[in-house]
Biopython code that builds the backbone (N, CA, C, O; Angstrom):
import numpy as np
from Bio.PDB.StructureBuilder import StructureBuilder

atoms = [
    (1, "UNK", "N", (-59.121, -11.120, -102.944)),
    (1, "UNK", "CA", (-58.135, -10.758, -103.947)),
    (1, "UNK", "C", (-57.319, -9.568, -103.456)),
    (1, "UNK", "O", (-57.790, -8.578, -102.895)),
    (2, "UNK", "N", (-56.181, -9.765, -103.705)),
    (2, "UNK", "CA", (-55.314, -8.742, -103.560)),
    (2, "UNK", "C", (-55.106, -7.985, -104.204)),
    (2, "UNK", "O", (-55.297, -8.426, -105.337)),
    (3, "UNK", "N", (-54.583, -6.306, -104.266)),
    (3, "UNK", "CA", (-54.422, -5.551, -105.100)),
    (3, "UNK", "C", (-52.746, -5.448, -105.276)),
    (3, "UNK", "O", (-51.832, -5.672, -104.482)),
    (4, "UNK", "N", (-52.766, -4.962, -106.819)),
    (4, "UNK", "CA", (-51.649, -5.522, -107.574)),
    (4, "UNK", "C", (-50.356, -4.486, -106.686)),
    (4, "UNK", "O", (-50.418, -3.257, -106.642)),
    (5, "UNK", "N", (-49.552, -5.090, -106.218)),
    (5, "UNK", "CA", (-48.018, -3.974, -105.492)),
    (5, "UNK", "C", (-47.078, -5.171, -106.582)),
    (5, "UNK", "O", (-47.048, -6.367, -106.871)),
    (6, "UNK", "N", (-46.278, -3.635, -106.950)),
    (6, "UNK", "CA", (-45.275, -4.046, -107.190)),
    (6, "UNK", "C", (-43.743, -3.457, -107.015)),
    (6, "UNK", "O", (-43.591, -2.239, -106.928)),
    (7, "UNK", "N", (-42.774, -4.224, -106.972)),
    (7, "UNK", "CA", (-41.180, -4.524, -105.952)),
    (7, "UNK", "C", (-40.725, -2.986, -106.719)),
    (7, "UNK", "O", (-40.447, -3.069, -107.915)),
    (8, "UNK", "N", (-40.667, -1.975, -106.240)),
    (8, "UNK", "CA", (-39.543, -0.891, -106.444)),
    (8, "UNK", "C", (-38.296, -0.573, -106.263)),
    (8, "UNK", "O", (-37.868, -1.184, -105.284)),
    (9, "UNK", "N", (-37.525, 0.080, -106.733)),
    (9, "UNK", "CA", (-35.922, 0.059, -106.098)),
    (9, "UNK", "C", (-36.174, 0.199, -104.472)),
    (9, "UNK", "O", (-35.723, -0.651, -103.703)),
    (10, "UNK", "N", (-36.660, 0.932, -104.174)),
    (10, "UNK", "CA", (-36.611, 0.610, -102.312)),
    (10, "UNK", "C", (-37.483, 0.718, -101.970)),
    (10, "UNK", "O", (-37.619, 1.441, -100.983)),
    (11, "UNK", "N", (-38.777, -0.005, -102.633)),
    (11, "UNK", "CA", (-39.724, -0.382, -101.640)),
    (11, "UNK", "C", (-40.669, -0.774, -102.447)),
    (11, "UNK", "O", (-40.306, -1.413, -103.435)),
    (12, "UNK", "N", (-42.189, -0.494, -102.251)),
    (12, "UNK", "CA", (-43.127, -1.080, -102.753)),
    (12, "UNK", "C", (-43.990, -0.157, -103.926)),
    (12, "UNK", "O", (-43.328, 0.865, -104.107)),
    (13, "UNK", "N", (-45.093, -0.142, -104.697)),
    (13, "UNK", "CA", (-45.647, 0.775, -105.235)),
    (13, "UNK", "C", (-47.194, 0.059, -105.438)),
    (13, "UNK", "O", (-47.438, -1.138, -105.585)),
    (14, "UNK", "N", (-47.964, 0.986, -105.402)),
    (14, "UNK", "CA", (-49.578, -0.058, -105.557)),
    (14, "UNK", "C", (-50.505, 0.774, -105.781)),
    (14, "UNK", "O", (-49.916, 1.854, -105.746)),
    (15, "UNK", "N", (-51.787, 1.012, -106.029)),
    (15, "UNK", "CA", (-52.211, 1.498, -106.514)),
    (15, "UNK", "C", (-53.835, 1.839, -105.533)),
    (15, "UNK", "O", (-54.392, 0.903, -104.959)),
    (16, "UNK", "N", (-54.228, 2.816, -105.497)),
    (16, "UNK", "CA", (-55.219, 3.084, -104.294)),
    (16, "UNK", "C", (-56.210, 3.648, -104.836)),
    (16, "UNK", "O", (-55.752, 4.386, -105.709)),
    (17, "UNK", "N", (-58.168, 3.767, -104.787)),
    (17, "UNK", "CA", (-59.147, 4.283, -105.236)),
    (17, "UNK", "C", (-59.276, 4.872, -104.350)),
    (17, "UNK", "O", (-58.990, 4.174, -103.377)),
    (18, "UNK", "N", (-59.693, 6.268, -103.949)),
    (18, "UNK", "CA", (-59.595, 6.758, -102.414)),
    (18, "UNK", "C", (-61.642, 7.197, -102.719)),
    (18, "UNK", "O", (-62.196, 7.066, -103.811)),
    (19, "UNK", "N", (-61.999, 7.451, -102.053)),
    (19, "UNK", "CA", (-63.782, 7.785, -101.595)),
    (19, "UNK", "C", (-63.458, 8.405, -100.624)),
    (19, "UNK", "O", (-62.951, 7.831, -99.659)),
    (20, "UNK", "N", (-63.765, 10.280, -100.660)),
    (20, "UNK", "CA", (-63.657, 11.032, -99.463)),
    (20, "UNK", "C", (-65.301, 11.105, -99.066)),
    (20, "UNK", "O", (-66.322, 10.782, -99.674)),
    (21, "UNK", "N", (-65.033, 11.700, -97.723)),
    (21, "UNK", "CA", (-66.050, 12.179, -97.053)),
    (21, "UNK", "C", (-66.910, 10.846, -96.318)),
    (21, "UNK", "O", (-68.127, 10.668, -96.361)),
    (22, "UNK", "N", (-66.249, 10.292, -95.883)),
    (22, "UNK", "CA", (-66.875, 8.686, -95.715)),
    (22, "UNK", "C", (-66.606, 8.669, -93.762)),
    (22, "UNK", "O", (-65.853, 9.373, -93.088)),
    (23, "UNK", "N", (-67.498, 7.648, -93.365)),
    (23, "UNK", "CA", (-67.950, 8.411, -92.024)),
    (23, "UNK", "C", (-66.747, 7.449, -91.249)),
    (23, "UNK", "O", (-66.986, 7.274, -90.055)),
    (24, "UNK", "N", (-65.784, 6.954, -91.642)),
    (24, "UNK", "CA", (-65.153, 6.256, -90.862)),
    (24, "UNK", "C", (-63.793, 6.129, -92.242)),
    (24, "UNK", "O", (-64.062, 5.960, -93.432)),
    (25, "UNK", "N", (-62.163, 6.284, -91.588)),
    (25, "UNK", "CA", (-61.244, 5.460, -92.267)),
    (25, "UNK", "C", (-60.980, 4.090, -92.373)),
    (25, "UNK", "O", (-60.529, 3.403, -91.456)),
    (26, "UNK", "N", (-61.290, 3.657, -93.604)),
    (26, "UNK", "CA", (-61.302, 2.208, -93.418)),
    (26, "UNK", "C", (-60.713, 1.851, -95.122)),
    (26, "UNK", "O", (-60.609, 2.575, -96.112)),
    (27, "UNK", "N", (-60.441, 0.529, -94.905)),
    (27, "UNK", "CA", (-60.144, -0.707, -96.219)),
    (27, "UNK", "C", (-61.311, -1.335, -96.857)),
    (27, "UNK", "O", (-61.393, -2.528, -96.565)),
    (28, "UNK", "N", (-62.192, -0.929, -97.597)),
    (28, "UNK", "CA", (-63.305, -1.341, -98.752)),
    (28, "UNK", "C", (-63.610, -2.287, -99.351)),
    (28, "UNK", "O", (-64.725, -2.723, -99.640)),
    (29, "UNK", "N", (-62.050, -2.852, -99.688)),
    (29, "UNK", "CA", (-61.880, -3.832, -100.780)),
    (29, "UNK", "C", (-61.148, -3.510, -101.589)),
    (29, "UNK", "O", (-60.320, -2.626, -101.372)),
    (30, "UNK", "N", (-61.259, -4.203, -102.871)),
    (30, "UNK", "CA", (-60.417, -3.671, -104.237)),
    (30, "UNK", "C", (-61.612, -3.272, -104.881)),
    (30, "UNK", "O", (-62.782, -3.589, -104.667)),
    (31, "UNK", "N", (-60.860, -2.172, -106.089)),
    (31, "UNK", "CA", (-61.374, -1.566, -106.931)),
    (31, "UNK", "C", (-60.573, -2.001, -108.179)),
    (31, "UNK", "O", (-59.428, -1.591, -108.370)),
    (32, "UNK", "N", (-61.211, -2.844, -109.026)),
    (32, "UNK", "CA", (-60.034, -2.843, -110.173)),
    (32, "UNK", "C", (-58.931, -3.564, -109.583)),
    (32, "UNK", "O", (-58.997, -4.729, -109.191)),
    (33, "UNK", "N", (-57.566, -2.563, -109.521)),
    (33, "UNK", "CA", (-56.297, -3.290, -109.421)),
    (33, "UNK", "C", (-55.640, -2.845, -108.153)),
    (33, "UNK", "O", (-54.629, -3.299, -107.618)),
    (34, "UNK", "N", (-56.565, -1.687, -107.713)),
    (34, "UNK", "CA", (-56.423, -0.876, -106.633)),
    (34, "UNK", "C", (-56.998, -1.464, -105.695)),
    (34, "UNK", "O", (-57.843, -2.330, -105.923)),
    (35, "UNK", "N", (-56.608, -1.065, -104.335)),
    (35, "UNK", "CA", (-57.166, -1.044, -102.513)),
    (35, "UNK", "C", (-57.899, 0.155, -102.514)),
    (35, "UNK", "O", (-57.393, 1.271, -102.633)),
    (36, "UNK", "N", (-59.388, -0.144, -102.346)),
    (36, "UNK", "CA", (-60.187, 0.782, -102.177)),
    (36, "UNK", "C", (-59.929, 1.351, -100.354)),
    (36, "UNK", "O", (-59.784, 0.656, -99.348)),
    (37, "UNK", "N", (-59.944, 2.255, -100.445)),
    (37, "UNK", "CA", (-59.707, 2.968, -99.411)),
    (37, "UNK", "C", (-60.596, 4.055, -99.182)),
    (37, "UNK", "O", (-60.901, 4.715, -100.175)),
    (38, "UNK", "N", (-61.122, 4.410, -97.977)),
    (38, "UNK", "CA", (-62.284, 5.395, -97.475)),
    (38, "UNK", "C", (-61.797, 5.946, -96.372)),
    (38, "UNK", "O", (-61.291, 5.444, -95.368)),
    (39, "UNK", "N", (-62.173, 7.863, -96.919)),
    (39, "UNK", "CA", (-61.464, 7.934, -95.968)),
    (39, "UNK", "C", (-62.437, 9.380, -95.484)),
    (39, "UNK", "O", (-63.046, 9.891, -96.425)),
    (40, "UNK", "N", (-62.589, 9.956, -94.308)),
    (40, "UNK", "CA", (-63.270, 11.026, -93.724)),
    (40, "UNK", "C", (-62.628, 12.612, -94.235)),
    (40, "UNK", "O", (-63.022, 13.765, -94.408)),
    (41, "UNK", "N", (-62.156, 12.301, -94.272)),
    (41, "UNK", "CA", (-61.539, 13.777, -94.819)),
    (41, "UNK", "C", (-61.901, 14.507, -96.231)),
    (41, "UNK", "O", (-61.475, 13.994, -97.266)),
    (42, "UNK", "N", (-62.679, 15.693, -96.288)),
    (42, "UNK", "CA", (-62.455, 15.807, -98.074)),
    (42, "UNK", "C", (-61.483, 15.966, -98.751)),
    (42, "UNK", "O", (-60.408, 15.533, -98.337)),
    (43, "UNK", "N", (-61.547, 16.494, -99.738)),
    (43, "UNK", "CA", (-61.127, 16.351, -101.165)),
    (43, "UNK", "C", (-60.518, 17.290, -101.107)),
    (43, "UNK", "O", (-59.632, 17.251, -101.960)),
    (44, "UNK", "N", (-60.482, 18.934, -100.044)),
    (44, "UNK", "CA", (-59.824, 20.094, -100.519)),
    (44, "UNK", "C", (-58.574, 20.426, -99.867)),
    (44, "UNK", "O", (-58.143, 19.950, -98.816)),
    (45, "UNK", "N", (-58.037, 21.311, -100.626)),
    (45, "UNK", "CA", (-56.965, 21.785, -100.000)),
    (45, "UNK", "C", (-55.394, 20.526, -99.120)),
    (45, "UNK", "O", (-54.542, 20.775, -98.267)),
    (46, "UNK", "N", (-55.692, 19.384, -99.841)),
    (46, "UNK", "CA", (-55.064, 18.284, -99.721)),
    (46, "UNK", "C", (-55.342, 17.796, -98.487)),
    (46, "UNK", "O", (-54.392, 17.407, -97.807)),
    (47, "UNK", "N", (-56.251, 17.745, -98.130)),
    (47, "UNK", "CA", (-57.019, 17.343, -96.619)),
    (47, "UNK", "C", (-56.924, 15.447, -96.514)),
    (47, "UNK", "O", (-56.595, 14.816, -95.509)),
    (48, "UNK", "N", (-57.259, 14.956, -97.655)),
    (48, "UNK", "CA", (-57.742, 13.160, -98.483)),
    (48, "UNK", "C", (-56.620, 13.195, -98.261)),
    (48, "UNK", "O", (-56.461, 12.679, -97.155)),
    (49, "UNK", "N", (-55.220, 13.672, -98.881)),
    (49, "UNK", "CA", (-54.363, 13.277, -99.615)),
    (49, "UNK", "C", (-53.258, 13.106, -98.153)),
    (49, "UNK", "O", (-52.435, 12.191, -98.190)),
    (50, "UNK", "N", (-53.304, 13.924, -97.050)),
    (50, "UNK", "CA", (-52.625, 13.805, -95.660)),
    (50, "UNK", "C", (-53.346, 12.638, -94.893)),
    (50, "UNK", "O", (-52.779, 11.714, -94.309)),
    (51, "UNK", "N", (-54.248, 12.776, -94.965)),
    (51, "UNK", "CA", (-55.712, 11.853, -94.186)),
    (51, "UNK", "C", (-54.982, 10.138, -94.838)),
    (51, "UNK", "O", (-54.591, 9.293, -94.033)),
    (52, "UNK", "N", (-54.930, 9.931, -96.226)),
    (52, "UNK", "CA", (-54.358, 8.594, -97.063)),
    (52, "UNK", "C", (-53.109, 8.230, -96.538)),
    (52, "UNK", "O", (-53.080, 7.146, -95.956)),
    (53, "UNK", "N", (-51.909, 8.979, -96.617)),
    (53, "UNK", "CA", (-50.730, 8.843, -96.151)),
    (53, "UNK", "C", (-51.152, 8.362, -94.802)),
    (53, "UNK", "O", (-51.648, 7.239, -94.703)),
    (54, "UNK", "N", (-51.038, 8.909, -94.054)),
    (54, "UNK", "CA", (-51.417, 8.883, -92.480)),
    (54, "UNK", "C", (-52.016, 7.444, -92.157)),
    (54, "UNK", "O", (-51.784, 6.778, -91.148)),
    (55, "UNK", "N", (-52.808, 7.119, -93.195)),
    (55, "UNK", "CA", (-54.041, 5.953, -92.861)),
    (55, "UNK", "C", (-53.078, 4.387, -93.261)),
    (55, "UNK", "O", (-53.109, 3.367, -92.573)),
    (56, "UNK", "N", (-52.278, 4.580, -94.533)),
    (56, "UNK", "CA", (-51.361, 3.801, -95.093)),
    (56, "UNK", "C", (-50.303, 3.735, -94.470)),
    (56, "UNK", "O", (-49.765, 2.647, -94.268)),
    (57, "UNK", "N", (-49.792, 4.875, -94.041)),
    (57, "UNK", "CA", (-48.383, 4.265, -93.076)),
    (57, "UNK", "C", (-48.805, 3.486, -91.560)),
    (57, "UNK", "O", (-48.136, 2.605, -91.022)),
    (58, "UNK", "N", (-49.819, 3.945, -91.156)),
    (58, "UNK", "CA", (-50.157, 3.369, -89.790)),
    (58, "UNK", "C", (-51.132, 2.096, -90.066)),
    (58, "UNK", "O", (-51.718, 1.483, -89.174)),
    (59, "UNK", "N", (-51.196, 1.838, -91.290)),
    (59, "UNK", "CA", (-52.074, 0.884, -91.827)),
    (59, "UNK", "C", (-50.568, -0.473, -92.026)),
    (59, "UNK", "O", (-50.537, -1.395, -91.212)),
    (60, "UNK", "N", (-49.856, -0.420, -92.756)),
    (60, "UNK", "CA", (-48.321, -0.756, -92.860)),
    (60, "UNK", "C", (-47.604, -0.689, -92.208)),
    (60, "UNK", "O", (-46.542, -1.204, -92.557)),
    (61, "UNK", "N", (-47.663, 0.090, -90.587)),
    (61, "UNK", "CA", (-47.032, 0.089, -89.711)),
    (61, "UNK", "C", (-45.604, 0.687, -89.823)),
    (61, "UNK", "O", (-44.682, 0.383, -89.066)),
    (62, "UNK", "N", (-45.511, 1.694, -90.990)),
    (62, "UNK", "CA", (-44.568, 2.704, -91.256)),
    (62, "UNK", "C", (-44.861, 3.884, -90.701)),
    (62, "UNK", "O", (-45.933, 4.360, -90.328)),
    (63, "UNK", "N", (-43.133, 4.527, -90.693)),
    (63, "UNK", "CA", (-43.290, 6.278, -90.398)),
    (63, "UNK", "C", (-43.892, 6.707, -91.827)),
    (63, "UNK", "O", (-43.788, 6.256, -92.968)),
    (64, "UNK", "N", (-44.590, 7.821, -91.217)),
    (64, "UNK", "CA", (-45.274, 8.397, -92.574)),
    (64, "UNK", "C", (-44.559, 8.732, -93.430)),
    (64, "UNK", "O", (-45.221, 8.760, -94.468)),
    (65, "UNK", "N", (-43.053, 9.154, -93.694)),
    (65, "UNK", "CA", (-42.115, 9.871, -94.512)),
    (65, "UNK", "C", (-41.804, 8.643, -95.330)),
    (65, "UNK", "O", (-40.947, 8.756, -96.206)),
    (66, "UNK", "N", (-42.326, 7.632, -95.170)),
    (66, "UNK", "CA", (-41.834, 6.225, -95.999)),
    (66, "UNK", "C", (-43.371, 6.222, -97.314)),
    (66, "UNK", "O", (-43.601, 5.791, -98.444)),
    (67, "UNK", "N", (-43.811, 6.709, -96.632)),
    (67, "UNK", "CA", (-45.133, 6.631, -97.848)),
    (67, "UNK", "C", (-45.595, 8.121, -98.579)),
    (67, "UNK", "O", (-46.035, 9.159, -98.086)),
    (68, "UNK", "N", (-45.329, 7.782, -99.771)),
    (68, "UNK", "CA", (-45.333, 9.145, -100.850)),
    (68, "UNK", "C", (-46.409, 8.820, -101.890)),
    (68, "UNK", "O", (-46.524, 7.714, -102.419)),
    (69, "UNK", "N", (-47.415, 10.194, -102.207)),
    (69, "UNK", "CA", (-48.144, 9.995, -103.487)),
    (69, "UNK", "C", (-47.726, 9.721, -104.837)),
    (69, "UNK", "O", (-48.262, 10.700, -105.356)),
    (70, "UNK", "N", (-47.234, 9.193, -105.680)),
    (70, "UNK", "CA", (-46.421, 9.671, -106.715)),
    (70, "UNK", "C", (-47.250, 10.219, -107.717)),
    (70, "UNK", "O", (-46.981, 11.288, -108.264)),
    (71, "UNK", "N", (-48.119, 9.626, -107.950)),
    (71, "UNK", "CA", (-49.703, 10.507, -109.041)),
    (71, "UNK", "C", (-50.621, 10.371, -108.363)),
    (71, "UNK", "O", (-50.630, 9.733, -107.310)),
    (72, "UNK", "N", (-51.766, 11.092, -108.980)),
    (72, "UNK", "CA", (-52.941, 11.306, -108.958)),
    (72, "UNK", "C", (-53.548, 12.265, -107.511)),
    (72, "UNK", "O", (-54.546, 12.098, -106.810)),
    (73, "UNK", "N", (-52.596, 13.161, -107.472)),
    (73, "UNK", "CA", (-52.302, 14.220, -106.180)),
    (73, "UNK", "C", (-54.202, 14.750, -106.417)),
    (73, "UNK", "O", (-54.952, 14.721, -105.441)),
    (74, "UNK", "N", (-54.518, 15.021, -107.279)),
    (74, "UNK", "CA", (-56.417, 15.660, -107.308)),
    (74, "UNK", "C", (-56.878, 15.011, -108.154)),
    (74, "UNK", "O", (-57.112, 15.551, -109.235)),
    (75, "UNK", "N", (-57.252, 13.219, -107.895)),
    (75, "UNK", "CA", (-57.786, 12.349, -108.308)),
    (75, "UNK", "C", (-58.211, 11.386, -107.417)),
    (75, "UNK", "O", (-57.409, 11.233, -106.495)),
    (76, "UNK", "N", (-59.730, 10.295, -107.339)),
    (76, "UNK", "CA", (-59.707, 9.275, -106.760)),
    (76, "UNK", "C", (-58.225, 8.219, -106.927)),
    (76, "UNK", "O", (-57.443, 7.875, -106.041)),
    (77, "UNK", "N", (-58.215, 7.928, -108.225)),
    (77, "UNK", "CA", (-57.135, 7.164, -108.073)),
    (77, "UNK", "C", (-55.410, 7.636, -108.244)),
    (77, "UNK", "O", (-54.805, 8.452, -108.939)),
    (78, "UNK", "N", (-54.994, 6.504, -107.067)),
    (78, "UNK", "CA", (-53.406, 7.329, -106.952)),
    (78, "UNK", "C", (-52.332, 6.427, -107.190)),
    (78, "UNK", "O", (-52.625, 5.240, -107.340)),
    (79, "UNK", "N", (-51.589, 6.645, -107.229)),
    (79, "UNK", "CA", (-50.443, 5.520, -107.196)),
    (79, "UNK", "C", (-49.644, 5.526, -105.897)),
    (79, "UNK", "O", (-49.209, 6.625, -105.554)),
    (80, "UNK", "N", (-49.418, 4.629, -105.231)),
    (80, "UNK", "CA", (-48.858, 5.207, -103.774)),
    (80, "UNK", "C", (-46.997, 4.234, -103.603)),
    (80, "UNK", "O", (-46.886, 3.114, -104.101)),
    (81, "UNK", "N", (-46.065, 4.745, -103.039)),
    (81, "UNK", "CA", (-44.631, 4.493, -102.897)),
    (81, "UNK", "C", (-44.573, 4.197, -101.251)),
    (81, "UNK", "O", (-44.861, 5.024, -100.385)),
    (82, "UNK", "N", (-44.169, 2.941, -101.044)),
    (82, "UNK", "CA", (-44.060, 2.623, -99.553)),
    (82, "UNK", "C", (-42.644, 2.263, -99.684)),
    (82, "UNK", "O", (-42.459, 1.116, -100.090)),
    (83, "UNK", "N", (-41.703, 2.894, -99.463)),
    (83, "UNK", "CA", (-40.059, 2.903, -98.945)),
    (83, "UNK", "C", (-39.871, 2.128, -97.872)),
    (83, "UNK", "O", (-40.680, 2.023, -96.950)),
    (84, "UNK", "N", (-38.556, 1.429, -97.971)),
    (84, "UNK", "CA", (-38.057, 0.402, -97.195)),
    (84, "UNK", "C", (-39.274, -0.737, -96.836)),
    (84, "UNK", "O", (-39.498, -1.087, -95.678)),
    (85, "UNK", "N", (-39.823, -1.118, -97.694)),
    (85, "UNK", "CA", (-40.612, -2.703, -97.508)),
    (85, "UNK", "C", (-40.576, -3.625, -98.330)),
    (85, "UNK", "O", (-39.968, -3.401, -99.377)),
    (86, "UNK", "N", (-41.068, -4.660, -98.176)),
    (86, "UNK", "CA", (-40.787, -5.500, -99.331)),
    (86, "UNK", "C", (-42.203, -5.752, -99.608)),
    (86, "UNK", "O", (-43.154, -5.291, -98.977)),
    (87, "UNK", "N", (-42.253, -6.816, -100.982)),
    (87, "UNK", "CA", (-43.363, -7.025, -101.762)),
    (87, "UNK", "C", (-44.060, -8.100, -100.944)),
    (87, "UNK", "O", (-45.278, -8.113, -100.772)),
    (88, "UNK", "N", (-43.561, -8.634, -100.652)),
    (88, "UNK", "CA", (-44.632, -10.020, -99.576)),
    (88, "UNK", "C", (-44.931, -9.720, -98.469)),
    (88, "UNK", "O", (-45.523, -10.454, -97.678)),
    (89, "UNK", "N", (-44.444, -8.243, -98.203)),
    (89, "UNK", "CA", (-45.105, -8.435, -96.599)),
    (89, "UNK", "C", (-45.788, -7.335, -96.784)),
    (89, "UNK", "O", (-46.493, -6.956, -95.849)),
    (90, "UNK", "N", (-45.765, -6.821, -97.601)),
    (90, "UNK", "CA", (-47.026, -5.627, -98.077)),
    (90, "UNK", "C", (-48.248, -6.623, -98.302)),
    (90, "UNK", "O", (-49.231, -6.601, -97.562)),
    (91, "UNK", "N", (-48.116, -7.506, -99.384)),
    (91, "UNK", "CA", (-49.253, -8.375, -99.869)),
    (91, "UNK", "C", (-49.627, -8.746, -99.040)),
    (91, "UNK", "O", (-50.746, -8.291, -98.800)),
    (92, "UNK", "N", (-49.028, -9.894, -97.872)),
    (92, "UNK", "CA", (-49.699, -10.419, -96.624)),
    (92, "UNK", "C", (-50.376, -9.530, -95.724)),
    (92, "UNK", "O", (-51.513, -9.807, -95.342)),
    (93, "UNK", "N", (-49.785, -8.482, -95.345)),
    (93, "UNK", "CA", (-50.875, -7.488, -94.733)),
    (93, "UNK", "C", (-51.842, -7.227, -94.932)),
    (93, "UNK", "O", (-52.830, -7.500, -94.250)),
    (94, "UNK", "N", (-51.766, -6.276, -96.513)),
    (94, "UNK", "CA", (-52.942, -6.334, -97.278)),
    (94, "UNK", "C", (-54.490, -7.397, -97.386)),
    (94, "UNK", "O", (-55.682, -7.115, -97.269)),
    (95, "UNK", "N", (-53.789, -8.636, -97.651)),
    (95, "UNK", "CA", (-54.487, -10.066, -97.617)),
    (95, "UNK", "C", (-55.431, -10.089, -96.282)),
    (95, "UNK", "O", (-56.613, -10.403, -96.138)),
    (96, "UNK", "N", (-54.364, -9.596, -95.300)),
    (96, "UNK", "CA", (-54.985, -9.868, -93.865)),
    (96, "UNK", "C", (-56.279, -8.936, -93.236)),
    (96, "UNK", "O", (-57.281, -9.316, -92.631)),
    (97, "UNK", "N", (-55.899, -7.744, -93.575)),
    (97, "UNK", "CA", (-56.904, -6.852, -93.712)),
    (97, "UNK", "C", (-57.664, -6.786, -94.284)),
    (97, "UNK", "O", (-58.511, -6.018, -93.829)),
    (98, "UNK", "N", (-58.088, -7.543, -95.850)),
    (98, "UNK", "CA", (-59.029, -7.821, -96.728)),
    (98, "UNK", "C", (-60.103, -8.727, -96.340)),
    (98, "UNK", "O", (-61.260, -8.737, -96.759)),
    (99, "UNK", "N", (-59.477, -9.589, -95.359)),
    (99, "UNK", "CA", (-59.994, -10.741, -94.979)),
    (99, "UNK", "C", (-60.954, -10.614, -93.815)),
    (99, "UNK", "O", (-61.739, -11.486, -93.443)),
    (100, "UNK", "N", (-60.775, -9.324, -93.250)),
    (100, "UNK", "CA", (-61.679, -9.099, -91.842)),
    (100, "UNK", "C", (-63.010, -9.274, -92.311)),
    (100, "UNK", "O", (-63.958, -9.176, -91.531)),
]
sb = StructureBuilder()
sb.init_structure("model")
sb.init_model(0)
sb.init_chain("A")
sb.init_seg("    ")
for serial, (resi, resn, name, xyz) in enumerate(atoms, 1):
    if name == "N":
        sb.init_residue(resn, " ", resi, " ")
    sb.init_atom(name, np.array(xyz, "f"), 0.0, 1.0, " ", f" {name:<3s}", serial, name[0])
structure = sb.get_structure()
């Protein structure tokens, strides 16, 4: 199952469960409606929150300046903004990586 993205004025938006302190960055599964995501970095001083970006744009094969938090900046769950992509080729990626 895929997690829910949906079409923004310029780009994508979707929704992410993040789990810090985890011994490897990786794709989990879904959580809910979200892409569970794990990631090594903690929780402080926005350490998760650079570590996520970083993991999602090179995960999407974007420059990092294309992927923005929009909520949940000191929360597991976030809402995340991927600029200049579209909705089906986010999903198919997604799909593809779910599938390993």
């Amino acid at each position: 199952m895929v997690p829910s993205v949906r079409q923004g004025r310029q780009g994508v938006v979707f929704r992410v469960h993040v789990v810090t302190r985890a011994t490897k960055n990786e794709v989990a599964g879904v959580h809910g409606q979200a892409l569970k995501i794990r990631l090594q970095a903690p929780p402080a001083d926005g350490a998760a929150n650079a570590a996520l970006v970083e993991f999602v744009a090179r995960l999407l094969d974007v420059p990092l300046r294309q992927v923005e938090i929009l909520s949940g900046h000191t929360a597991r769950d976030k809402t995340l903004s991927v600029m200049n992509v579209g909705k089906e080729a986010v999903e198919r990626k997604l799909e593809e990586i779910l599938q390993r």
